[in-house]
DRENDO-1510 file (C-alpha; in Angstrom, 1 decimal, always signed):
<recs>
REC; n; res; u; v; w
REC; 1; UNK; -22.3; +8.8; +20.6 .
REC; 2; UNK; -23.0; +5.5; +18.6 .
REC; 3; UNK; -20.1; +2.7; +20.1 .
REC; 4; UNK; -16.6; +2.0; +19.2 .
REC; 5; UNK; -17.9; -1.0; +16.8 .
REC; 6; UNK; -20.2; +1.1; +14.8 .
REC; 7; UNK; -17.8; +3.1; +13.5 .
REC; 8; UNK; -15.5; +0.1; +12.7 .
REC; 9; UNK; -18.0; -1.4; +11.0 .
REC; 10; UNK; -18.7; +1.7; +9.0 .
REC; 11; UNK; -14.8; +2.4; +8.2 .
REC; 12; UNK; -14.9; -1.2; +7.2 .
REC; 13; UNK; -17.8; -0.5; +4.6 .
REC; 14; UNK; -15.9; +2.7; +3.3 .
REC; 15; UNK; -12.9; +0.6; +3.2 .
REC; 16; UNK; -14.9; -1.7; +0.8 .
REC; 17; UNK; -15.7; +1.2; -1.7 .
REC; 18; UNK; -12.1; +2.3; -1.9 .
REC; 19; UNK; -11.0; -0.7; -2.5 .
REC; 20; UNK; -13.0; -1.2; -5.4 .
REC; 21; UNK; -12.2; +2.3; -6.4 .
REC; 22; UNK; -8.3; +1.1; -6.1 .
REC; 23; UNK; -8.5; -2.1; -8.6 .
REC; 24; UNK; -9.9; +0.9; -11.1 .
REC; 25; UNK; -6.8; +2.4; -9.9 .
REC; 26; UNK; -4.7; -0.5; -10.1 .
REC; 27; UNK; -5.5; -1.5; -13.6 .
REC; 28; UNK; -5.8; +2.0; -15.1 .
REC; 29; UNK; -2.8; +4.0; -13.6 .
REC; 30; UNK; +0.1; +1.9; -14.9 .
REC; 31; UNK; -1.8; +2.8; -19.0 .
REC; 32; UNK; -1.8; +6.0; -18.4 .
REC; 33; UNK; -5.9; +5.7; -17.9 .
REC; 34; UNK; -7.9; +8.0; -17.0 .
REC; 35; UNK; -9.1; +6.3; -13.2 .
REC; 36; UNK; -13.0; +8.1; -13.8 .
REC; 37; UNK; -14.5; +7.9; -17.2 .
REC; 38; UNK; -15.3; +5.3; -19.2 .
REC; 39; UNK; -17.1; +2.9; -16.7 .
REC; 40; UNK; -15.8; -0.5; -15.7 .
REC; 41; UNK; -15.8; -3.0; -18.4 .
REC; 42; UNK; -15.0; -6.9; -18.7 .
REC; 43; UNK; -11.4; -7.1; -19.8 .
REC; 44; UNK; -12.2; -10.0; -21.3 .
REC; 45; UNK; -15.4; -9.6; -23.4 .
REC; 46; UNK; -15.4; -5.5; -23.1 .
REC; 47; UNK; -18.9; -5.6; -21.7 .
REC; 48; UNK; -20.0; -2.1; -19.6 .
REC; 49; UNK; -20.3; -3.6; -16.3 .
REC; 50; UNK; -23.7; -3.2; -14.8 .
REC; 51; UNK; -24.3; -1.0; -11.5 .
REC; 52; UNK; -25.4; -4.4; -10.0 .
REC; 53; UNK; -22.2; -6.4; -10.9 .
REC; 54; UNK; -20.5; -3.8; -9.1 .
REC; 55; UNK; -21.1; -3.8; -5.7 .
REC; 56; UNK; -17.5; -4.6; -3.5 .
REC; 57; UNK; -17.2; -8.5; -2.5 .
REC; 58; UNK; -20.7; -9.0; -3.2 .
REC; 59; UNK; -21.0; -9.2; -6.7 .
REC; 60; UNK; -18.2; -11.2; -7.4 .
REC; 61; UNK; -19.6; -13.7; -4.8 .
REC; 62; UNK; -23.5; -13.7; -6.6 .
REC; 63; UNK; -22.4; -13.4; -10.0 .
REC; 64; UNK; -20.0; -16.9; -9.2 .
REC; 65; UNK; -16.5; -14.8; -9.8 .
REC; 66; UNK; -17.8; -15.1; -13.6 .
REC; 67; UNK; -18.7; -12.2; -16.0 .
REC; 68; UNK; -22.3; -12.0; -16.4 .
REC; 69; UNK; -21.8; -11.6; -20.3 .
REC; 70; UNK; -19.4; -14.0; -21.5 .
REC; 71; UNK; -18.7; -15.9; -18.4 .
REC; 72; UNK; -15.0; -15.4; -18.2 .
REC; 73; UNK; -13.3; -15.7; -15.0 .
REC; 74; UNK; -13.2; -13.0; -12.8 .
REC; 75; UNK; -9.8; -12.6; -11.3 .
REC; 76; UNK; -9.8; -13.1; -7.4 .
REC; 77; UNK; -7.6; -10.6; -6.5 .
REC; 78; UNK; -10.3; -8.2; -7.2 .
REC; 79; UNK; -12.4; -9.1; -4.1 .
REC; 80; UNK; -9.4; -9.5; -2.0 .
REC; 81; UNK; -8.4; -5.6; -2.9 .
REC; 82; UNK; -11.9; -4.8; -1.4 .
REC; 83; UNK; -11.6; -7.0; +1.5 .
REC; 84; UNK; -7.5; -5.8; +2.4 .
REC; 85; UNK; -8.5; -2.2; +2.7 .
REC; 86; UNK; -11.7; -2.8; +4.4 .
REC; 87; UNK; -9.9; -4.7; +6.9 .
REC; 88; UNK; -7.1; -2.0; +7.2 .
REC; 89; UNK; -9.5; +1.2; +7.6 .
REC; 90; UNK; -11.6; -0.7; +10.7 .
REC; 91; UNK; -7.9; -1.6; +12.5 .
REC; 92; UNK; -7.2; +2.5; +12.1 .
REC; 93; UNK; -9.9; +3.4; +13.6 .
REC; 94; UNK; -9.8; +0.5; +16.0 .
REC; 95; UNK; -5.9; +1.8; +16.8 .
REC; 96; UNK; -6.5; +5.5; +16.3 .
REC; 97; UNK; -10.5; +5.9; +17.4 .
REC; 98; UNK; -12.7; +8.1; +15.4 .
REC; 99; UNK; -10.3; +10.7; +15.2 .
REC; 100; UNK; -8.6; +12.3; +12.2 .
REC; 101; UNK; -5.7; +9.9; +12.6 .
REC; 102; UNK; -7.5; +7.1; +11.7 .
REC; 103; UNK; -9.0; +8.7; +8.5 .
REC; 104; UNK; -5.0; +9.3; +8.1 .
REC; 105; UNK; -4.1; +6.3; +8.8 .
REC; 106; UNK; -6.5; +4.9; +6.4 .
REC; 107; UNK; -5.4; +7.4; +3.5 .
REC; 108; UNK; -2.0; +5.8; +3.7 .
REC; 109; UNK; -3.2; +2.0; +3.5 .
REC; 110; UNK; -5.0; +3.4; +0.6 .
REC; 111; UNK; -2.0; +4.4; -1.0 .
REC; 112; UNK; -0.2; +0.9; +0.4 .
REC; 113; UNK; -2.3; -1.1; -1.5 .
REC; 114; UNK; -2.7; +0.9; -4.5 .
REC; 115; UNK; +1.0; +0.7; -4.7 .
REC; 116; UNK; +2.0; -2.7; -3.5 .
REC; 117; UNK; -0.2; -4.2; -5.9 .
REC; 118; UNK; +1.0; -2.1; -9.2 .
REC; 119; UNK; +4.6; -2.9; -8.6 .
REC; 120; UNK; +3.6; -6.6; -8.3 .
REC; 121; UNK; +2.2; -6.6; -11.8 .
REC; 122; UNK; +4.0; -3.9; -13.4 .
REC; 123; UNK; +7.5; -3.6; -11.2 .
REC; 124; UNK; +6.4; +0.3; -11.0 .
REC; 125; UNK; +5.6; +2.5; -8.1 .
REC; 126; UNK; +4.0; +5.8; -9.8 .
REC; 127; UNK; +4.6; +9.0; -9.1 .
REC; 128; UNK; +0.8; +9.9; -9.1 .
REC; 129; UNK; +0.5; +7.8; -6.2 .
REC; 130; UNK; +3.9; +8.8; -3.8 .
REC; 131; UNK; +4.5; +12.6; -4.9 .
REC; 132; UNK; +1.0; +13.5; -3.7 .
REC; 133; UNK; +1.1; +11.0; -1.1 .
REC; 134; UNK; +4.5; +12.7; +0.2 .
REC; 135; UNK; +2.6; +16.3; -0.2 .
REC; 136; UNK; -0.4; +14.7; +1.9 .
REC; 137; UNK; +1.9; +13.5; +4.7 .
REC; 138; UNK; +3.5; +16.6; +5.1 .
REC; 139; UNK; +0.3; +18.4; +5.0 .
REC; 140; UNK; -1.6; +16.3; +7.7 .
REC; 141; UNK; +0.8; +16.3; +10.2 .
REC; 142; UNK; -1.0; +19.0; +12.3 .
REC; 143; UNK; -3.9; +16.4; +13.2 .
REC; 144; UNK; -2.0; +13.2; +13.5 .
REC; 145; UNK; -1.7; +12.2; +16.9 .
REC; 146; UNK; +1.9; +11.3; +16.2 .
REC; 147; UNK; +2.6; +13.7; +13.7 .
REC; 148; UNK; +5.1; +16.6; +13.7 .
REC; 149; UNK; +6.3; +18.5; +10.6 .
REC; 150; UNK; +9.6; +18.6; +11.6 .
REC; 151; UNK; +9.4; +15.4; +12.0 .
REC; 152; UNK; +7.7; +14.3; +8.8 .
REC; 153; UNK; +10.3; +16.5; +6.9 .
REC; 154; UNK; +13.2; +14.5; +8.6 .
REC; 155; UNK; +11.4; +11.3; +7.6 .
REC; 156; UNK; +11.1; +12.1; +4.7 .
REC; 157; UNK; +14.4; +12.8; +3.7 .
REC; 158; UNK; +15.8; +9.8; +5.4 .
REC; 159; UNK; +13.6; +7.6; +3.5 .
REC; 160; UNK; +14.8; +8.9; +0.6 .
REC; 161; UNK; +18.6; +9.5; +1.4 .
REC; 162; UNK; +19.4; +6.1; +3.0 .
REC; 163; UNK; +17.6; +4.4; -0.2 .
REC; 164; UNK; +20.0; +6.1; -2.2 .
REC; 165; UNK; +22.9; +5.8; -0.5 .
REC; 166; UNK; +21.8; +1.7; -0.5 .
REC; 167; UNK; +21.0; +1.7; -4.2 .
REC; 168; UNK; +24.3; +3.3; -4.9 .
REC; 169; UNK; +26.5; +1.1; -2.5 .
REC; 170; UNK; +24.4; -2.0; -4.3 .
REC; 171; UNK; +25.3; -0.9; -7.9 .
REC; 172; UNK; +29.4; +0.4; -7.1 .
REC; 173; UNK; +29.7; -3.3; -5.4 .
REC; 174; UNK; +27.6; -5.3; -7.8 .
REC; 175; UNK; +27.6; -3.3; -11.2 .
REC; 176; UNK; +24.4; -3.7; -11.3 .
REC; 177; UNK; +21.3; -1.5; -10.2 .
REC; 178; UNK; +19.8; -2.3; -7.1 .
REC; 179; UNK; +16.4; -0.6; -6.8 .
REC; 180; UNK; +14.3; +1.9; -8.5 .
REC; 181; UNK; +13.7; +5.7; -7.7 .
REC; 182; UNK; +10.1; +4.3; -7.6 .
REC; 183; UNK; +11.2; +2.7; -4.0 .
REC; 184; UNK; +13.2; +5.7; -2.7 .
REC; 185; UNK; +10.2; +8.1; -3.5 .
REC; 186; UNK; +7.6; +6.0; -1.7 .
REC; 187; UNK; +9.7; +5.6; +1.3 .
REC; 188; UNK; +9.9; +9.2; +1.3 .
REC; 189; UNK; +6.1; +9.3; +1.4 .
REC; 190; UNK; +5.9; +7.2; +4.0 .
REC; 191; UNK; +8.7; +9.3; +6.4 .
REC; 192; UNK; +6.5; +12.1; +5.6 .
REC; 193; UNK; +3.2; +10.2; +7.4 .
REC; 194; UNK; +5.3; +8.3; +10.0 .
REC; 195; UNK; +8.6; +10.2; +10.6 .
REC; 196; UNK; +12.1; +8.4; +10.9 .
REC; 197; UNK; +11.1; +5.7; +13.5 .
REC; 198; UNK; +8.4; +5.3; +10.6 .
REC; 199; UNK; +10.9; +4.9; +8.1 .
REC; 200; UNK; +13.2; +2.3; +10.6 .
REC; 201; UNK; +10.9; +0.0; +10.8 .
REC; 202; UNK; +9.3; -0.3; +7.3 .
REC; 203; UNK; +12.5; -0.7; +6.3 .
REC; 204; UNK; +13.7; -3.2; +8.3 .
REC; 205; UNK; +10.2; -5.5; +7.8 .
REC; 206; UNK; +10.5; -4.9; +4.8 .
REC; 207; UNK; +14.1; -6.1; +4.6 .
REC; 208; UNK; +13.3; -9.4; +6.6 .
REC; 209; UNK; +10.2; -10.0; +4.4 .
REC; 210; UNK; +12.2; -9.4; +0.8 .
REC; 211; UNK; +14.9; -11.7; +2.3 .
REC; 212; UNK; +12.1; -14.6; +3.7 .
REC; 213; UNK; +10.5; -14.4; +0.2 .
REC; 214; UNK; +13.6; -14.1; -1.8 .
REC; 215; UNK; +15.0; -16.8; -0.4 .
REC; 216; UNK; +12.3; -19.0; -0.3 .
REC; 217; UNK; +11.6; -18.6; -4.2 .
REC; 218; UNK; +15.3; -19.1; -4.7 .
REC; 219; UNK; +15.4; -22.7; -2.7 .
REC; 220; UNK; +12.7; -23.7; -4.8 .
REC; 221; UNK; +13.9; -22.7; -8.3 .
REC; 222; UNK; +11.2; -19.7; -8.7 .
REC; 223; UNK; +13.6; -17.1; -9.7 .
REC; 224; UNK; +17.3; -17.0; -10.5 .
REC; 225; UNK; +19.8; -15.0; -7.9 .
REC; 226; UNK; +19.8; -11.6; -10.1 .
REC; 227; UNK; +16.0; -12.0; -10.0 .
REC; 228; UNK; +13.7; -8.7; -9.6 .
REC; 229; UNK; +11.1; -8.6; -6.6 .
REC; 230; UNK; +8.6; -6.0; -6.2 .
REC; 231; UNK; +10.2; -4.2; -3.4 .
REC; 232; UNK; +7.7; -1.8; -3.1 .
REC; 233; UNK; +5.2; -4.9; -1.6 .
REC; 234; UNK; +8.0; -5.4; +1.2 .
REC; 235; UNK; +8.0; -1.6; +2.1 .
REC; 236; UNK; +4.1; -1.4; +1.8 .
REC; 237; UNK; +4.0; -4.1; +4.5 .
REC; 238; UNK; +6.6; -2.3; +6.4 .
REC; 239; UNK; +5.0; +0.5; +6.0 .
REC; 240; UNK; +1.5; -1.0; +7.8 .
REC; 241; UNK; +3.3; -2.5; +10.9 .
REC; 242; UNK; +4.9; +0.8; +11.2 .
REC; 243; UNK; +1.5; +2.0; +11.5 .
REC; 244; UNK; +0.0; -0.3; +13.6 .
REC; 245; UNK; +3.2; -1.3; +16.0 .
REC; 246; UNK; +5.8; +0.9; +14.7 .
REC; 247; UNK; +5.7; +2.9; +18.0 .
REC; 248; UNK; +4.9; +0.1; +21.1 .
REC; 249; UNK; +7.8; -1.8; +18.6 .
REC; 250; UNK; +10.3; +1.3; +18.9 .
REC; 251; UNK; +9.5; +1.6; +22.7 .
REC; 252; UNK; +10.3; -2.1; +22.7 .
REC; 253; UNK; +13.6; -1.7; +22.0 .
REC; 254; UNK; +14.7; +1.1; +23.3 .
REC; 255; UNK; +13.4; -0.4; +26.6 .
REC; 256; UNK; +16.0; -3.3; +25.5 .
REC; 257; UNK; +18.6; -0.4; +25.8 .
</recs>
């Protein structure tokens, strides 16, 4: 059998063809697009984009992160999609080994980034991406390492119920509403891959990392105090550390205990 390394440098190149798959994703989804037909196109000049100019990472670097046809900028968030979910499908299998948890593991970053990066620009967290992605966790529970179905079921609701009962806490106190069912559904799809200790710990990195940002932007004018941030980036980094650490980070503090 071919060494640890080989297969993370393999996952790594797969990871770099999702990823460019994903910005299709990314820019389609939120217009109702189909994420297949027609083929990639400039945005700027509506130029078919040539087999060549498509390659993950490598393009954008020979082509000068310019459109071949009319020279317009290419956006660098392209490349960095790529190079994000090629780095997070070698760590699974570098945390999980070449076993079907790792290809798990990488389905959900899939969906992590995919999401993370619509709400950014759009403040939306589709259903396309977390009611399948729920249905998925339940479903591959048999051959996660961690997985349980009982357990996934339980995460799953708790993802969604304490959201709610948060969101309608926020909007009795405030008057105002607090979060999307966008956020409630995709923490429920991520309790279905990683259970309630799962769901703990996504939500609390998330919590710290909203608050760090929030704050942050505040102090320096960026947004007002009843200004929106895409929640569902917080969770999807909550959700990768839950992943990667949630369960040496769990045993951690129940040790504490």
């Amino acid at each position: 059998m071919p060494p640890l390394g080989f297969f993370v440098v393999y996952a790594g190149l797969v990871g770099l063809i999702v990823g460019s798959y994903l910005n299709v994703v990314i820019h389609r989804l939120p217009q109702q697009q189909s994420t297949v037909l027609p083929r990639s196109r400039c945005p700027s000049c509506g130029a078919t984009i040539r087999a060549r100019d498509n390659l993950p990472v490598v393009s954008f670097v020979l082509l000068g992160g310019r459109c071949r046809d009319c020279h317009a900028p290419i956006s660098i968030r392209y490349p960095l999609i790529e190079l994000l979910t090629a780095a997070l499908f070698a760590g699974s299998v570098l945390r999980f080994g070449v076993t079907p948890s790792a290809a798990g593991g990488a389905l959900f970053c899939a969906a992590l980034v995919a999401l993370a990066a619509i709400d950014i620009d759009h403040f939306l967290l589709p259903d396309r991406i977390t009611l399948p992605g729920l249905v998925v966790g339940l479903a591959a529970q048999p051959f996660l390492a961690w997985g349980s179905l009982a357990g996934a079921v339980q995460g799953a609701l708790f993802g969604a119920g304490i959201l709610l009962v948060m969101a309608g806490l926020w909007e009795v106190l405030r008057g105002i509403e607090g979060m999307g069912l966008g956020d409630v559904k995709m923490l429920a799809m991520i309790g279905a891959f990683l259970g309630v200790h799962g769901v703990v710990v996504t939500l609390l990195c998330a919590s710290l990392a909203g608050s760090v940002v929030g704050l942050t932007l505040l102090a320096r004018g960026a947004i007002e105090l009843q200004g929106r941030l895409p929640f569902g980036l917080f969770l999807a980094l909550g959700g990768a550390v839950a992943l990667f650490a949630g369960e040496p980070l769990v045993r951690s503090y129940l040790a504490l205990l």
